[in-house]
N, C-alpha and C positions, 0 to 999 in steps of 0.2 A: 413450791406452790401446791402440788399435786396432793402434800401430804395438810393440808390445810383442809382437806375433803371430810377426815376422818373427825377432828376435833368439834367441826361446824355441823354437822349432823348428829352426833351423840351429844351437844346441847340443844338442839331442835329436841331431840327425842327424851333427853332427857325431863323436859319442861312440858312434854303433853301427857295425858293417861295413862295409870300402867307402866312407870317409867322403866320400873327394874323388869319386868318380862318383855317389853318391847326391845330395853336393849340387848338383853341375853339373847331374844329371837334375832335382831340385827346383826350381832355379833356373828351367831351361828350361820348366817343366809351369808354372810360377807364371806367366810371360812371357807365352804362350801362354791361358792361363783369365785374366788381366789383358787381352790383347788382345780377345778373346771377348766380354766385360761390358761392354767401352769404351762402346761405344750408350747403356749405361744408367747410367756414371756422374755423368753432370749431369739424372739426374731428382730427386735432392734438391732442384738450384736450381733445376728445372720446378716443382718441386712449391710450392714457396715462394713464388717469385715469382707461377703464373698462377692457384690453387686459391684463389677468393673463396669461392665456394658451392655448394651441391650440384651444379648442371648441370655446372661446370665442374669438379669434384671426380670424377663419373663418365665424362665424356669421357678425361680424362688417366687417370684409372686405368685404362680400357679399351684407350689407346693403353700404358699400360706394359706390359698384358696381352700382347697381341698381339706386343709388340717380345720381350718374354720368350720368346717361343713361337719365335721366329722365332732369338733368339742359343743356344736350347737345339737347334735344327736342327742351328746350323752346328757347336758342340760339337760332338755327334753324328756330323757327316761328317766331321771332324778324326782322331775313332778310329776311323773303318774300317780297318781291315788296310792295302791300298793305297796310302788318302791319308797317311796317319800314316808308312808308313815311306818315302813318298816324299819328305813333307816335311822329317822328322826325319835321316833318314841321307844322301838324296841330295840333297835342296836346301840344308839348314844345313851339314848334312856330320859330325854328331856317331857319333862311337867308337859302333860296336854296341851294347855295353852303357847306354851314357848313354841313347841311344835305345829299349832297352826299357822299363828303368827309366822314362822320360820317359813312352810310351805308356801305360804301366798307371797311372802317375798322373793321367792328364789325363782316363782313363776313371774316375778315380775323380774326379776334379773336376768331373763331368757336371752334377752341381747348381748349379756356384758361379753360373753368368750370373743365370739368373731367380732364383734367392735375393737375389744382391744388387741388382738390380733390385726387386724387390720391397718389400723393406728401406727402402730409399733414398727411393721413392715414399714412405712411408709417415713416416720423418724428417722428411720435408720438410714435412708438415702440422704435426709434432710443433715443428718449429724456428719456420712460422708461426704457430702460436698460441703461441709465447713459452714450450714446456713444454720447451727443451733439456736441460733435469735428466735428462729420461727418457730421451735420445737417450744420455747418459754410462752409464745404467743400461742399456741394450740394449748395450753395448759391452763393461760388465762381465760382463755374462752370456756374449755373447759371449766371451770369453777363461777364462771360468771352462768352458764347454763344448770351447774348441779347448784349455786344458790336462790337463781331467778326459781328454780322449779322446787324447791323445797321453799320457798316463801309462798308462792301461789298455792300449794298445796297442803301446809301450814296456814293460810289464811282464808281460804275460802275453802276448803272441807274441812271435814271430821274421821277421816282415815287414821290409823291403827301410826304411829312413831316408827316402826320394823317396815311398815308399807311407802312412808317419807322416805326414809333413807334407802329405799330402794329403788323408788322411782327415779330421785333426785342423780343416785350414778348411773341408772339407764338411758335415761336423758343425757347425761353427762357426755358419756363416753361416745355415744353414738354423734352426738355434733361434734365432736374431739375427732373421731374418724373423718369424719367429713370435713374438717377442717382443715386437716392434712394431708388429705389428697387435693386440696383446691391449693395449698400454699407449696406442695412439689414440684409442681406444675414444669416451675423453670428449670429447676433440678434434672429434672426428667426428660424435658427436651433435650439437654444436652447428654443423659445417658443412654438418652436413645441413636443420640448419632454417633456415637462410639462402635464401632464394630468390635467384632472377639479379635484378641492378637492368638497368631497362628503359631507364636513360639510357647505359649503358655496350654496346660492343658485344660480342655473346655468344661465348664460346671456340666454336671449332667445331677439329674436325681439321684443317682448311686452315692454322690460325692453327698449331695447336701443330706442325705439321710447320715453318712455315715460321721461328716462335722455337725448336724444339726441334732441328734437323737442323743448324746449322751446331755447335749445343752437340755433338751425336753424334760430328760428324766432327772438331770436336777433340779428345775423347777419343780416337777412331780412328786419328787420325793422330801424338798422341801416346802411345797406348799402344805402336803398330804399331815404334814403332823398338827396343821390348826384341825381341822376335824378331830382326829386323835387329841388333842388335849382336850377341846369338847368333850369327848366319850372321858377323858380321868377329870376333868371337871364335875360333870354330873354326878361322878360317885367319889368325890370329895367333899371335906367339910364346908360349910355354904356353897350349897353348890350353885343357886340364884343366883346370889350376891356377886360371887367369882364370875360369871358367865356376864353380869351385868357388868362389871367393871375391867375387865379385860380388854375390853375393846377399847374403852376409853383411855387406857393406861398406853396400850400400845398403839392408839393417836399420835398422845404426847410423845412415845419415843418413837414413833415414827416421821415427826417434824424432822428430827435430829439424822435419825439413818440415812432418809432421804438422801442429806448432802454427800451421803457416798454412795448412793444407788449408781447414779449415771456416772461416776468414775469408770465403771469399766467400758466404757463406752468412749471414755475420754483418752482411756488410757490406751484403747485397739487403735486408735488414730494418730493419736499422738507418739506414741511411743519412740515409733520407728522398725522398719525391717529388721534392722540388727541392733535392738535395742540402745540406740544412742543418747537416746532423750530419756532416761530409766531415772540417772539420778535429779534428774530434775525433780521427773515425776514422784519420785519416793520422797522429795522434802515437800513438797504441795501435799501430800497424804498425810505424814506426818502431824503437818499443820491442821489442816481437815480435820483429821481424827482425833484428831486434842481439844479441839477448839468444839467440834461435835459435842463429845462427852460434857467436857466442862460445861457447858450452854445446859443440856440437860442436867446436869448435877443442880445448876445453879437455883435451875425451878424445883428441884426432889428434896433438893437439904437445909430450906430454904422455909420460910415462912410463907411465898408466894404459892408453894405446892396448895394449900387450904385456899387463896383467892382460885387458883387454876382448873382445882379439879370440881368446889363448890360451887362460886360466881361464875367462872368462865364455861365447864363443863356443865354445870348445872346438876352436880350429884347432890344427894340429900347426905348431911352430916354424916351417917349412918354409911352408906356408898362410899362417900369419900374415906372413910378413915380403913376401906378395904383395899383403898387403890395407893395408897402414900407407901406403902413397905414395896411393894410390885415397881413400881416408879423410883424407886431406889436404889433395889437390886440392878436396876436396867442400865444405870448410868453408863457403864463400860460399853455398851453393846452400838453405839454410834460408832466407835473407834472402831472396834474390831469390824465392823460393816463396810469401812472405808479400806480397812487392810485385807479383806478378804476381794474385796470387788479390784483392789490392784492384782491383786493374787492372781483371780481368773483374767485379768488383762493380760496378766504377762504369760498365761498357757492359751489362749484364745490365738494372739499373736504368732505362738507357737505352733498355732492349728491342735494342739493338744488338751483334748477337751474331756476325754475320759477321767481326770483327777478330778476335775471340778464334779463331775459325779461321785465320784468316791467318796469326795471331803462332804459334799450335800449328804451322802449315806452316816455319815461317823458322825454328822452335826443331829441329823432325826434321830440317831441310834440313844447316841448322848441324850438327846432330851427327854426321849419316852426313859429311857433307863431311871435317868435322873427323877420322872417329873412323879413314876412309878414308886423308887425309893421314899421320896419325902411323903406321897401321900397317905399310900398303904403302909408305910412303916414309923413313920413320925407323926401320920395326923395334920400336917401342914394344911393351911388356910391354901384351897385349887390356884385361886388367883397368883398367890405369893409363890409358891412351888411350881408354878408353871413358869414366872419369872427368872428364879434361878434356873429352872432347866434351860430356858431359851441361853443365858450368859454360857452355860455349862457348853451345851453343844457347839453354839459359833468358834468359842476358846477349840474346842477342840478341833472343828473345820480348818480353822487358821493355821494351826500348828503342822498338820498333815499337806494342808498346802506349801506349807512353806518350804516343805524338805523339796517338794516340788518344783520348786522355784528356783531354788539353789541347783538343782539338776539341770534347767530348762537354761539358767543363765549362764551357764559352765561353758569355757570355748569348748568347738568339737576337737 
């Protein structure tokens, strides 16, 4: 549902003034508030995996505290005057205008870090005690709040497309957090009468930096390469175009990934202490990740790709026949998102969370290498070259995981 966010705003935006600089400035402000939160999108699977009982239930809420305060700073120093347009115009290198447009939406994204921070924390209790229902029901509220407020604001102003879709997830996320602390509730009562057991050793800070920090820095260093393909977009061929339809392209496959995002989440609980439930879980993936890809293929190689990214996205002919090769290339990339997110299940599990950094390093490495080669040395259309880098790096993520896996599942 979550990824229904993406598709339903890049046709709002698409269909008001300025289509193709509004969404390139969109595209870039989403990149950007996505690199920001990176910190704190593996506190779901903190929260799941280390929150037994109350001690340790206020310890990591304290550290997610803190870490919020600390990703709403750097927000913050992003839109000063200054930094914003040194990073935005002189270092990515984007058209004056994209760069306005960009700046005033990121100042409007001020919230998204610690909201989704927040959120996430609080899922992760909800996924540990078995009440995932409520986490779908935070998600639909969610989307009923980021469509109510891109309709009111779509209908009675005249604000900028980049400025909609920015409002629309600020609002979003913020009653998403707040929904999820009011649906915990019972959750929480009961983790609060839990005391710590005296035979286990106690969470302390020490611990959750030392399981939580390599989680950060893959998110970090996997969010970090959408800026970075910004900066080779810009100085690739159409560089508008590419920036305008990027986002859109990886909507549509992001409908798809989704269905294996929360597997790893599915999979730290499910699994089991001594992985007994593995091969269950590995034929439910299989299935997933097949089923994933094909669904997208079905719209990329298809004649519905021109109803989906035209009619439904609302791109002009021109736009669309930028985004159908990018939509293409992607097909695999649902799958391998499903086999990667088992991957870090089964080293999570393990407490062994350093590869999962590793493989996020060899996946960013891979793409700028890749995204680097096709542009400067073949000329490739940004959008399209950015596509294949993204297949290129995940492939290679997976593969390095997997020797990993084979070591983590080995008897001692």
């Amino acid at each position: 549902m979550m990824a229904l966010e993406g598709p339903f705003l890049a046709a709002i935006i698409a269909r008001l003034p300025d289509p193709k600089f509004n969404l390139a400035a969109y595209g870039v402000a989403f990149a950007f508030a996505l690199l920001v939160e990176a910190p704190v999108i593996m506190m779901m699977s903190a929260s799941t995996a280390l929150v037994e009982d109350a001690p340790s239930y206020r310890k990591l809420r304290n550290f997610t505290y803190g870490l919020n305060a600390i990703l709403t700073g750097g927000m913050l120093l992003l839109v000063v005057p200054p930094v914003g347009e040194f990073v935005l115009e002189t270092l990515i290198g984007l058209p004056h205008e994209v760069a306005r447009l960009t700046y005033w939406s990121l100042l409007i994204l001020l919230p998204w870090p610690a909201a989704i921070g927040y959120r996430r924390f609080y899922q992760g209790l909800l996924i540990r005690g078995g009440r995932t229902r409520l986490v779908a029901y935070g998600t639909m509220i969610r989307l009923v709040a980021m469509s109510s407020t891109a309709f009111v604001v779509f209908k009675f102003t005249s604000i900028s497309g980049a400025y909609l879709g920015a409002a629309a997830l600020s609002v979003a996320v913020c009653v998403e957090a707040v929904a999820s602390r009011i649906m915990v509730r019972g959750t929480l009562r009961r983790l609060l009468s839990i005391h710590a057991d005296e035979t286990k050793v106690t969470l302390d800070y020490r611990r959750i930096r030392h399981f939580y920090i390599p989680l950060a820095l893959t998110s970090v260093i996997g969010l970090a390469v959408h800026p970075m393909i910004t900066f080779f977009l810009g100085r690739a061929p159409y560089p508008v175009e590419s920036l305008a339809v990027l986002p859109v392209v990886n909507s549509l496959s992001f409908i798809f990934r989704a269905l294996g995002l929360s597997f790893q989440e599915v999979g730290i609980v499910l699994m089991g202490e001594d992985y007994e439930n593995i091969r269950e879980l590995s034929r439910f993936a299989l299935v997933l990740g097949t089923a994933a890809s094909l669904a997208l293929a079905l719209i990329a190689f298809t004649p519905f790709v021109h109803v989906w990214f035209e009619t439904i996205s609302g791109l002009s002919p021109e736009l669309a026949a930028f985004a159908i090769a990018p939509a293409r290339i992607l097909a695999p990339l649902p799958g391998l998102t499903v086999l990667l997110t088992f991957e870090r299940a089964i080293l999570v599990q393990r407490r062994s969370t350093r590869p999962i950094t590793v493989a996020t390093a060899i996946e960013v490495t891979g793409i700028i290498l890749t995204l680097m080669a096709l542009v400067h040395f073949f000329g490739m259309v940004g959008a399209t070259a950015a596509a294949v880098a993204f297949v290129a790096g995940r492939l290679g993520a997976n593969i390095f995981l997997a020797t990993r896996c084979v070591r983590a599942l080995r008897p001692d």
